[in-house]
N, CA, C and O atoms as a GROMACS GRO file, in nm:
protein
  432
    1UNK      N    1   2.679   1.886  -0.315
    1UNK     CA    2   2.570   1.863  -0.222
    1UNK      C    3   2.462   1.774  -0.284
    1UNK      O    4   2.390   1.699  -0.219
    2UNK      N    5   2.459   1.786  -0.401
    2UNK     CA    6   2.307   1.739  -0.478
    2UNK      C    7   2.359   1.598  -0.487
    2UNK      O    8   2.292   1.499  -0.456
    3UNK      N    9   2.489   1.596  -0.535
    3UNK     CA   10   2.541   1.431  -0.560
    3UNK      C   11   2.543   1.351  -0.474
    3UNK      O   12   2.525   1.230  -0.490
    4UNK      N   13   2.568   1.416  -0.352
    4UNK     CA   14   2.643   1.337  -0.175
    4UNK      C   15   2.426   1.286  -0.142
    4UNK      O   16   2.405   1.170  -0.105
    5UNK      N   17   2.309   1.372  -0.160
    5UNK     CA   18   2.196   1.355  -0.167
    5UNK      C   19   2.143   1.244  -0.211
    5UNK      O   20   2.047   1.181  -0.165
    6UNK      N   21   2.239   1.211  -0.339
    6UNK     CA   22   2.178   1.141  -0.439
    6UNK      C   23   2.154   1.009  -0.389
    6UNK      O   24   2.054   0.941  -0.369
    7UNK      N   25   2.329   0.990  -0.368
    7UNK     CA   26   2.382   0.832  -0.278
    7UNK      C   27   2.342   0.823  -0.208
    7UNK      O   28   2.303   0.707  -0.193
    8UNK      N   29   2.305   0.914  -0.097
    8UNK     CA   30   2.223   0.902   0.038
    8UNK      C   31   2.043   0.801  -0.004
    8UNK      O   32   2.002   0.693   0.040
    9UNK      N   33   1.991   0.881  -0.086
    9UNK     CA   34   1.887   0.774  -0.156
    9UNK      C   35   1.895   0.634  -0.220
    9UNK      O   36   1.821   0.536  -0.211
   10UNK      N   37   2.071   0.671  -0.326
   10UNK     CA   38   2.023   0.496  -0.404
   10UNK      C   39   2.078   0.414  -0.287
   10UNK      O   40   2.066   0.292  -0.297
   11UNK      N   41   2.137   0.463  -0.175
   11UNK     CA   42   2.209   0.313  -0.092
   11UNK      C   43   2.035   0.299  -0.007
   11UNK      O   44   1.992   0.191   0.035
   12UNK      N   45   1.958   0.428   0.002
   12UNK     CA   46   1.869   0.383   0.104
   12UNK      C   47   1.735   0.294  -0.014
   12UNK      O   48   1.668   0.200   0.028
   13UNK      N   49   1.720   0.346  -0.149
   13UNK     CA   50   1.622   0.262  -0.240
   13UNK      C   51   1.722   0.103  -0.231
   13UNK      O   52   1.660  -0.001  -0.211
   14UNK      N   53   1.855   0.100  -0.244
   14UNK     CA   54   1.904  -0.012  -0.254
   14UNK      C   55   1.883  -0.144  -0.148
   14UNK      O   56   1.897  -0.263  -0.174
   15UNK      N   57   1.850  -0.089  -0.038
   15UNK     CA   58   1.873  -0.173   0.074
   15UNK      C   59   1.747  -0.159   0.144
   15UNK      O   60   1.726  -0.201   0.258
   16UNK      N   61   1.630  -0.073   0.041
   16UNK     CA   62   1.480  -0.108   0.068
   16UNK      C   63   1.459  -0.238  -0.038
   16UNK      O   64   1.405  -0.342   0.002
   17UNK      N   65   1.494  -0.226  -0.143
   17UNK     CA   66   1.505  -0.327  -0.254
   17UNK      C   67   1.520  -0.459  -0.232
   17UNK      O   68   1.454  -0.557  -0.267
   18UNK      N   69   1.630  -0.445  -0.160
   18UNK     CA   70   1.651  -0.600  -0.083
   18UNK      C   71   1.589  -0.667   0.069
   18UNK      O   72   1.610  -0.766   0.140
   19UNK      N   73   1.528  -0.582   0.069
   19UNK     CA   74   1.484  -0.599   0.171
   19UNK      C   75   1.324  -0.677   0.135
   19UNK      O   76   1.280  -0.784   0.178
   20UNK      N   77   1.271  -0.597   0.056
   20UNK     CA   78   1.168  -0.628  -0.042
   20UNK      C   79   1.210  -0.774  -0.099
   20UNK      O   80   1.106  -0.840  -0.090
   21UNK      N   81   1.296  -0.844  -0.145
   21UNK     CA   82   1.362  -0.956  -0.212
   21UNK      C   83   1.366  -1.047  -0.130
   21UNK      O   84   1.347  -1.165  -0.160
   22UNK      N   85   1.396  -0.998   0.005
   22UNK     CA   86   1.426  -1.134   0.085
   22UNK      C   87   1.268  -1.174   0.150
   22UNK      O   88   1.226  -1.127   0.256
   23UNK      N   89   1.193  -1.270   0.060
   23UNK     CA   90   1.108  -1.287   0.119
   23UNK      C   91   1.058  -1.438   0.113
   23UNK      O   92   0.947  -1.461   0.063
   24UNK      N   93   1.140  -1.548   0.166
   24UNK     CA   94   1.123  -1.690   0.156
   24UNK      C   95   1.027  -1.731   0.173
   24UNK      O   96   0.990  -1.834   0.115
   25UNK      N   97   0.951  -1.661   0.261
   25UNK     CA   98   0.787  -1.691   0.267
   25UNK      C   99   0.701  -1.659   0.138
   25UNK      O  100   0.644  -1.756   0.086
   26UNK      N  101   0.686  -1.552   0.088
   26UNK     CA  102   0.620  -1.593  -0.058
   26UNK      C  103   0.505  -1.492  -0.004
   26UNK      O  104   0.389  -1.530  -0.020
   27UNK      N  105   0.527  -1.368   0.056
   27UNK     CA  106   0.432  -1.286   0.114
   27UNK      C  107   0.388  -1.190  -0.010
   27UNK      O  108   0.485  -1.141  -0.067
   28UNK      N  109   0.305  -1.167  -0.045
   28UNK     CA  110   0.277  -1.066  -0.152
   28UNK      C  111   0.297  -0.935  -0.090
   28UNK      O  112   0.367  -0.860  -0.158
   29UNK      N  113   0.237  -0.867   0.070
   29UNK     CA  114   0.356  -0.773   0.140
   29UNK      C  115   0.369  -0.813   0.208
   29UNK      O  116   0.332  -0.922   0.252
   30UNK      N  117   0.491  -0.657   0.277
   30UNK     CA  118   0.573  -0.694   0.354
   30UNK      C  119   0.531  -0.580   0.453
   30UNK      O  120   0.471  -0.487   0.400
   31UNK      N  121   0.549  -0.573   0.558
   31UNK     CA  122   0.549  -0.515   0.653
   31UNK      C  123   0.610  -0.341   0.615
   31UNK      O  124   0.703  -0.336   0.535
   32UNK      N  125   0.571  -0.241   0.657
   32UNK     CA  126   0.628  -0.144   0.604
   32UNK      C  127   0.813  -0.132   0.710
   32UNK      O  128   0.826  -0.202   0.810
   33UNK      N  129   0.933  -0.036   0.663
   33UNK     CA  130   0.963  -0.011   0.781
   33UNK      C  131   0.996   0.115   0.832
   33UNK      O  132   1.089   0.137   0.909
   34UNK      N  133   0.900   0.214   0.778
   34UNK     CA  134   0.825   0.318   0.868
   34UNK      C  135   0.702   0.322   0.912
   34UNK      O  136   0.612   0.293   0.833
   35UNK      N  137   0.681   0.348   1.002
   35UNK     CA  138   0.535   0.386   1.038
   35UNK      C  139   0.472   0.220   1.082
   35UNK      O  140   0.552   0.151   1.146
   36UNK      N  141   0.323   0.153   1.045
   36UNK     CA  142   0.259   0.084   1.056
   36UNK      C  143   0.160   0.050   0.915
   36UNK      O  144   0.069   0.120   0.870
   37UNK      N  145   0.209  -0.074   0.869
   37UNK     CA  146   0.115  -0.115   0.753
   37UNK      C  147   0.208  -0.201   0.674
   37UNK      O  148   0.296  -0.279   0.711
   38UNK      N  149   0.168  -0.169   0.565
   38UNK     CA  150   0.237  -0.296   0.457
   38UNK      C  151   0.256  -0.201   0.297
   38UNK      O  152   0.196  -0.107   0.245
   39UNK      N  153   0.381  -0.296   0.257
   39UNK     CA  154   0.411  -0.193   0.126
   39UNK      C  155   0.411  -0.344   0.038
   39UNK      O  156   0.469  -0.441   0.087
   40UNK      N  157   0.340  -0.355  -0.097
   40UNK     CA  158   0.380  -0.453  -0.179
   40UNK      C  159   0.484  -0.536  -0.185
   40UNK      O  160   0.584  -0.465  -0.195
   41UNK      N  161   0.524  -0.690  -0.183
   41UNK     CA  162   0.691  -0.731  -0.224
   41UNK      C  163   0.642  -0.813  -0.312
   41UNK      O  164   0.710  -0.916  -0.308
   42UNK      N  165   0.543  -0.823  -0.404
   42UNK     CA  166   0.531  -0.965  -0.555
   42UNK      C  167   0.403  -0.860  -0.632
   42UNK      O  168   0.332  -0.764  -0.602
   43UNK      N  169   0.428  -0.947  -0.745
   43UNK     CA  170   0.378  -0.912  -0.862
   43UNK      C  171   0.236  -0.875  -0.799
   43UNK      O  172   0.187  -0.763  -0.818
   44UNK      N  173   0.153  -0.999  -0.703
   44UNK     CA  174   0.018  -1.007  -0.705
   44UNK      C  175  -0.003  -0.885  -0.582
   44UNK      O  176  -0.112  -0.828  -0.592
   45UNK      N  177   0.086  -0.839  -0.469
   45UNK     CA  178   0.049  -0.735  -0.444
   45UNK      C  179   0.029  -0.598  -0.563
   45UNK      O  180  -0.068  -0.523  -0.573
   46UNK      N  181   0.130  -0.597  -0.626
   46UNK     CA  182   0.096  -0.470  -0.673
   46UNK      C  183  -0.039  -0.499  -0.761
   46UNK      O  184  -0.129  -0.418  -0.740
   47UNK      N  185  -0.065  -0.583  -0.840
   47UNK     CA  186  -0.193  -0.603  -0.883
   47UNK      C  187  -0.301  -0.568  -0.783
   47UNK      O  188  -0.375  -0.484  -0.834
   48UNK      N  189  -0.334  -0.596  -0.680
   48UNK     CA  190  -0.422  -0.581  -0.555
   48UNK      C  191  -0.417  -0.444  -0.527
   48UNK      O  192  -0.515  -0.411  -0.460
   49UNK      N  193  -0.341  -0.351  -0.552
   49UNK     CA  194  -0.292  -0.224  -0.484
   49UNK      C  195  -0.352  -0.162  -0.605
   49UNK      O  196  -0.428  -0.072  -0.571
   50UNK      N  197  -0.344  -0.181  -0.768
   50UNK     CA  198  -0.362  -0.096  -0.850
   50UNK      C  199  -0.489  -0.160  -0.903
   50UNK      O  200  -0.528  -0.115  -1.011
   51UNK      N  201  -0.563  -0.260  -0.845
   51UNK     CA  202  -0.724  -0.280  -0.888
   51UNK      C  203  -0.739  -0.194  -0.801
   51UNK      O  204  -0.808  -0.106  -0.852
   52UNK      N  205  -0.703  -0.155  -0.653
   52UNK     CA  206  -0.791  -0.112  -0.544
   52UNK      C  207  -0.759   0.070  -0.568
   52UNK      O  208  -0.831   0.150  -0.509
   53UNK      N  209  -0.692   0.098  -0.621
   53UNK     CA  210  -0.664   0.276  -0.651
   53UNK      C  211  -0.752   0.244  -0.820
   53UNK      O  212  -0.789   0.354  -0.860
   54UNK      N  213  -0.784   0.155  -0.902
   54UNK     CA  214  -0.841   0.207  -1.017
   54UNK      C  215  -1.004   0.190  -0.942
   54UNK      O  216  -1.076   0.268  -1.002
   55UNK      N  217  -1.068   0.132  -0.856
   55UNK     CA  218  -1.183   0.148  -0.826
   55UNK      C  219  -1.202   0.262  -0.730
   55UNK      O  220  -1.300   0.336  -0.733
   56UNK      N  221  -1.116   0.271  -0.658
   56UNK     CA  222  -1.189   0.418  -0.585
   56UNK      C  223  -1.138   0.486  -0.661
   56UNK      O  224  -1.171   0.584  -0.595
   57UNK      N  225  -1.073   0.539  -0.763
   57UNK     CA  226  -1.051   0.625  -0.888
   57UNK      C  227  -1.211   0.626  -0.948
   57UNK      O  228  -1.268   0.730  -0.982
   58UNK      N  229  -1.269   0.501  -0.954
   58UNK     CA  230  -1.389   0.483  -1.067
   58UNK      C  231  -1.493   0.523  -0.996
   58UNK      O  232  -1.572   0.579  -1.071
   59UNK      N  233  -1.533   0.521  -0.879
   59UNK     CA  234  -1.612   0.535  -0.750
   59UNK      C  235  -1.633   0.714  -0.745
   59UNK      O  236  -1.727   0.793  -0.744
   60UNK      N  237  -1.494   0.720  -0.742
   60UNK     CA  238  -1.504   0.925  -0.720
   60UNK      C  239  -1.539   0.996  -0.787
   60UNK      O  240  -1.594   1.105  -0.767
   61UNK      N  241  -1.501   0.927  -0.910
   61UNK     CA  242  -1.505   1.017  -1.071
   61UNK      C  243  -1.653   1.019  -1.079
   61UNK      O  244  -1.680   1.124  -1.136
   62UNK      N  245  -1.803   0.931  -1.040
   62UNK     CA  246  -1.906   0.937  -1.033
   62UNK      C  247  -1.965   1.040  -0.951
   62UNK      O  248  -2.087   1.059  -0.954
   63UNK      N  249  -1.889   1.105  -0.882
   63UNK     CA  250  -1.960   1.244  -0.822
   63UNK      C  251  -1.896   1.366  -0.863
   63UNK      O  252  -1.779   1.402  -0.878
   64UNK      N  253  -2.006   1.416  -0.877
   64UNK     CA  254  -1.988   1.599  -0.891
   64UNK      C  255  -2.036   1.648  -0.821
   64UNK      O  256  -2.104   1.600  -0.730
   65UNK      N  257  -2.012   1.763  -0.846
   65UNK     CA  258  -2.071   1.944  -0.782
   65UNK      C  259  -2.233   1.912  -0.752
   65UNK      O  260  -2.283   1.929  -0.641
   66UNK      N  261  -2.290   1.875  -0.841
   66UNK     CA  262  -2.459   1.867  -0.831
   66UNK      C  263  -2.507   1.729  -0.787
   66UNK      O  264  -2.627   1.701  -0.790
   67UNK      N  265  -2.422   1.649  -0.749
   67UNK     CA  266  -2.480   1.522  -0.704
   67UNK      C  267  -2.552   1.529  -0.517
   67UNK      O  268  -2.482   1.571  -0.425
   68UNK      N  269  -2.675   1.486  -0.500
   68UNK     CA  270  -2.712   1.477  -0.410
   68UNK      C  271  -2.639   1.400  -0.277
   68UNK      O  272  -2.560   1.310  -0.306
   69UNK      N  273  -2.662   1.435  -0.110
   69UNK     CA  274  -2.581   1.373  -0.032
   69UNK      C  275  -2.613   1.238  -0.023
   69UNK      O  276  -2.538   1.149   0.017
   70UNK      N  277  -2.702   1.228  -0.054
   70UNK     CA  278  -2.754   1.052  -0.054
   70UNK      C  279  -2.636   0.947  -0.146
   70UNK      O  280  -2.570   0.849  -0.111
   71UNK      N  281  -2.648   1.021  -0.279
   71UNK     CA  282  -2.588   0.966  -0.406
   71UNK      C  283  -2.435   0.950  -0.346
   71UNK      O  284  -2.365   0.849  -0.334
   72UNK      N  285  -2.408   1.092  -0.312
   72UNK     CA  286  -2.255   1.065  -0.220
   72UNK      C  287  -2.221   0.989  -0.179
   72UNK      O  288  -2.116   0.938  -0.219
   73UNK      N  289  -2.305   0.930  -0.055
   73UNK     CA  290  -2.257   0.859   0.010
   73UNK      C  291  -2.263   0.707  -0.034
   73UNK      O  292  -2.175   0.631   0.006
   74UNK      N  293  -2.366   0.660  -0.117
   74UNK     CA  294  -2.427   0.516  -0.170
   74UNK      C  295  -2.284   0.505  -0.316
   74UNK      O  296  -2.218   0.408  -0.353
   75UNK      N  297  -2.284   0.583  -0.342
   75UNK     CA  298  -2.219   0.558  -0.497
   75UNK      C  299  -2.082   0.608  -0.478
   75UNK      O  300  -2.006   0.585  -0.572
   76UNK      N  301  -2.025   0.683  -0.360
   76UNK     CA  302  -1.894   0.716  -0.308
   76UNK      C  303  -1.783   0.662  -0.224
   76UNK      O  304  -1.676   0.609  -0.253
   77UNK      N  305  -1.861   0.703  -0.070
   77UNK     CA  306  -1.834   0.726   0.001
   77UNK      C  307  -1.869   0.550   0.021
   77UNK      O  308  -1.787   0.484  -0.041
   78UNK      N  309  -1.950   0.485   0.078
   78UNK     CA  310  -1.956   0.384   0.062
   78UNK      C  311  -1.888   0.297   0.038
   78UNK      O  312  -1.832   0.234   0.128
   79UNK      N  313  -1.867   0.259  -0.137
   79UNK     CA  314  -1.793   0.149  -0.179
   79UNK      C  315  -1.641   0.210  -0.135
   79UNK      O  316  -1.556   0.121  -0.128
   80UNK      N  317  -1.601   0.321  -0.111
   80UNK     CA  318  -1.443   0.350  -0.101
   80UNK      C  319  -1.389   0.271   0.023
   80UNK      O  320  -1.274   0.232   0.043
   81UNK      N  321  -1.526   0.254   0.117
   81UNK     CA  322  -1.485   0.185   0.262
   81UNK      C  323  -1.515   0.056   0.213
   81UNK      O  324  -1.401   0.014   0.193
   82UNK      N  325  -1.582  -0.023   0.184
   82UNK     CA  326  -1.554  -0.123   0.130
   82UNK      C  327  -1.440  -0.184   0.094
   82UNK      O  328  -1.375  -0.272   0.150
   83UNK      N  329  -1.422  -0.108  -0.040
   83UNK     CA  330  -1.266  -0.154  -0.108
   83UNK      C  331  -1.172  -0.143   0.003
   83UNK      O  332  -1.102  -0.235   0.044
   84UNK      N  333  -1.175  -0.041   0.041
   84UNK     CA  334  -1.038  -0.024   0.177
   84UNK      C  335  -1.040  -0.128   0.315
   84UNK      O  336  -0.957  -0.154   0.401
   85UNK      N  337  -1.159  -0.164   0.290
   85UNK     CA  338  -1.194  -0.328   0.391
   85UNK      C  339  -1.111  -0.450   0.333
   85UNK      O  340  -1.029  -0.531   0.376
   86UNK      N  341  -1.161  -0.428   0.239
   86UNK     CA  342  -1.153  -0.592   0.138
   86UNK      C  343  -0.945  -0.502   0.072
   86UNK      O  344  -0.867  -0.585   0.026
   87UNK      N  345  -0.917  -0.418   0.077
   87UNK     CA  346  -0.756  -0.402   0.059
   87UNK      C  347  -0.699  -0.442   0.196
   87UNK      O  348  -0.584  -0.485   0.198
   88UNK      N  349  -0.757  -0.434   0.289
   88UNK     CA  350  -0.682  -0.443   0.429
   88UNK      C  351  -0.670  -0.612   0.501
   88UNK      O  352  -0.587  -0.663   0.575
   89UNK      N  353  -0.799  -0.665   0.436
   89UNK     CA  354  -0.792  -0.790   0.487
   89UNK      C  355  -0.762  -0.904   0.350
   89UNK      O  356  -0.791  -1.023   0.341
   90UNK      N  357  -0.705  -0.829   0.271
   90UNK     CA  358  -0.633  -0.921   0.184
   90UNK      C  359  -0.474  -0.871   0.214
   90UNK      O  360  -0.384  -0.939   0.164
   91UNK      N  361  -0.447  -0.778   0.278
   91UNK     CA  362  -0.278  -0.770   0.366
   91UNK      C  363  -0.268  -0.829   0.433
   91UNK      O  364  -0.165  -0.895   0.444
   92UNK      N  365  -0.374  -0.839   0.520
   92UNK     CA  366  -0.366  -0.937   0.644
   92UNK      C  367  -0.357  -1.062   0.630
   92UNK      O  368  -0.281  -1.126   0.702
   93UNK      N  369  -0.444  -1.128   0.521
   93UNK     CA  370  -0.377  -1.263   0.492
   93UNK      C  371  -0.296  -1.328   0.377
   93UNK      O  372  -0.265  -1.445   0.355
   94UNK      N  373  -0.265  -1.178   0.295
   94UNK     CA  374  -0.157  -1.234   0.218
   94UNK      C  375  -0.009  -1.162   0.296
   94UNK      O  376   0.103  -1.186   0.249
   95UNK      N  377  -0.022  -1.103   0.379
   95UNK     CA  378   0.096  -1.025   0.428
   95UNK      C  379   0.184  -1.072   0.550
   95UNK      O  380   0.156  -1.164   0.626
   96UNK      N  381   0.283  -1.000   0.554
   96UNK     CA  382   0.402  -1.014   0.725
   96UNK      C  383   0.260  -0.959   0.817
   96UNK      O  384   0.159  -0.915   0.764
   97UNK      N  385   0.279  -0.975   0.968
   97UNK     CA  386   0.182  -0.988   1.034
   97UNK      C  387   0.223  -0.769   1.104
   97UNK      O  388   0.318  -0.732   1.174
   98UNK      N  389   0.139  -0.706   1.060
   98UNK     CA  390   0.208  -0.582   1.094
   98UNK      C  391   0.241  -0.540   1.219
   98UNK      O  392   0.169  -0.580   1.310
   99UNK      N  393   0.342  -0.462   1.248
   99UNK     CA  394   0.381  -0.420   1.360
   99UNK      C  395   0.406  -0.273   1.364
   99UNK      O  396   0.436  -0.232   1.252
  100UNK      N  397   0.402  -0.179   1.456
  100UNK     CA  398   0.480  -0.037   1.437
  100UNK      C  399   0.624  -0.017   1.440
  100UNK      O  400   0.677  -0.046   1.546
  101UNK      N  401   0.702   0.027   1.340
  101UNK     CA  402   0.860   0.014   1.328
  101UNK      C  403   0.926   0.164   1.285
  101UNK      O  404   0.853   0.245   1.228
  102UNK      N  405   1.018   0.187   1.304
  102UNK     CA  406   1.074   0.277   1.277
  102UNK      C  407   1.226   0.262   1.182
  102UNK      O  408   1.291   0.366   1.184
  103UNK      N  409   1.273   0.178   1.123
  103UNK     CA  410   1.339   0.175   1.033
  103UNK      C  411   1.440   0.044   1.054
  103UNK      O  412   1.420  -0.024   1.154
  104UNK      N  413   1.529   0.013   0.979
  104UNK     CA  414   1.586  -0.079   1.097
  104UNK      C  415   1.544  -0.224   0.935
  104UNK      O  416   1.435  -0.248   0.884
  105UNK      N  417   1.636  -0.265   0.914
  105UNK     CA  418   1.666  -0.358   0.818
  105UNK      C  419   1.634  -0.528   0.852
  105UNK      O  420   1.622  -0.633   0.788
  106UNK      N  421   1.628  -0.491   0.969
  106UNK     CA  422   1.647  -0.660   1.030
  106UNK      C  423   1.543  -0.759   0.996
  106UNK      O  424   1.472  -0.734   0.899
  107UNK      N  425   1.523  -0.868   1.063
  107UNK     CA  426   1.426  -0.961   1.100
  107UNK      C  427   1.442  -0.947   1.244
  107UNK      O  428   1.537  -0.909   1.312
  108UNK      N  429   1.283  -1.002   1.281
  108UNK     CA  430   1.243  -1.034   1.399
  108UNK      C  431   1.336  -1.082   1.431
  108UNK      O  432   1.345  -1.132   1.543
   0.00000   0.00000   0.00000
């Protein structure tokens, strides 16, 4: 059972992989194909993805238990929407143009 599991994953990581590869356009992402959004396909997405999780990492870690709601929100809550602005509209123009999908290997 655990083995028949296994293959069931590397053919489905395998043929996310390539899917990820085929990208003649030169998109840093790609369109997800579950749900709605975008998953990394080049070096400079994942760079973009792991500046934008080490700053709201750096953003959160500045509040505690005793920090005032003001401070929260200016030194938190704040820049996290920011960054998640400036992550979304650098998908949008480094990315496939998103759509809602449900799985499905193809091209348009």
């Amino acid at each position: 059972m655990i083995a028949g599991g296994y293959n069931v994953w590397m053919n489905i990581f395998k043929k996310y992989s390539q899917y990820l590869r085929d990208n003649p356009e030169g998109y840093w992402f790609k369109r997800k194909l579950y749900g709605w959004g975008w998953t990394p396909a080049r070096w400079q997405g994942w760079v973009v993805l792991v500046v934008y999780i080490i700053g709201v990492m750096a953003f959160a870690f500045t509040i505690d238990e005793n920090s005032p709601s003001r401070e929260v929100m200016f030194t938190g809550i704040l820049p996290i929407i920011l960054l998640t602005i400036g992550l979304i509209r650098i998908c949008y123009k480094k990315g496939e143009k998103p759509r809602w999908q449900w799985g499905g290997f193809n091209k348009e």
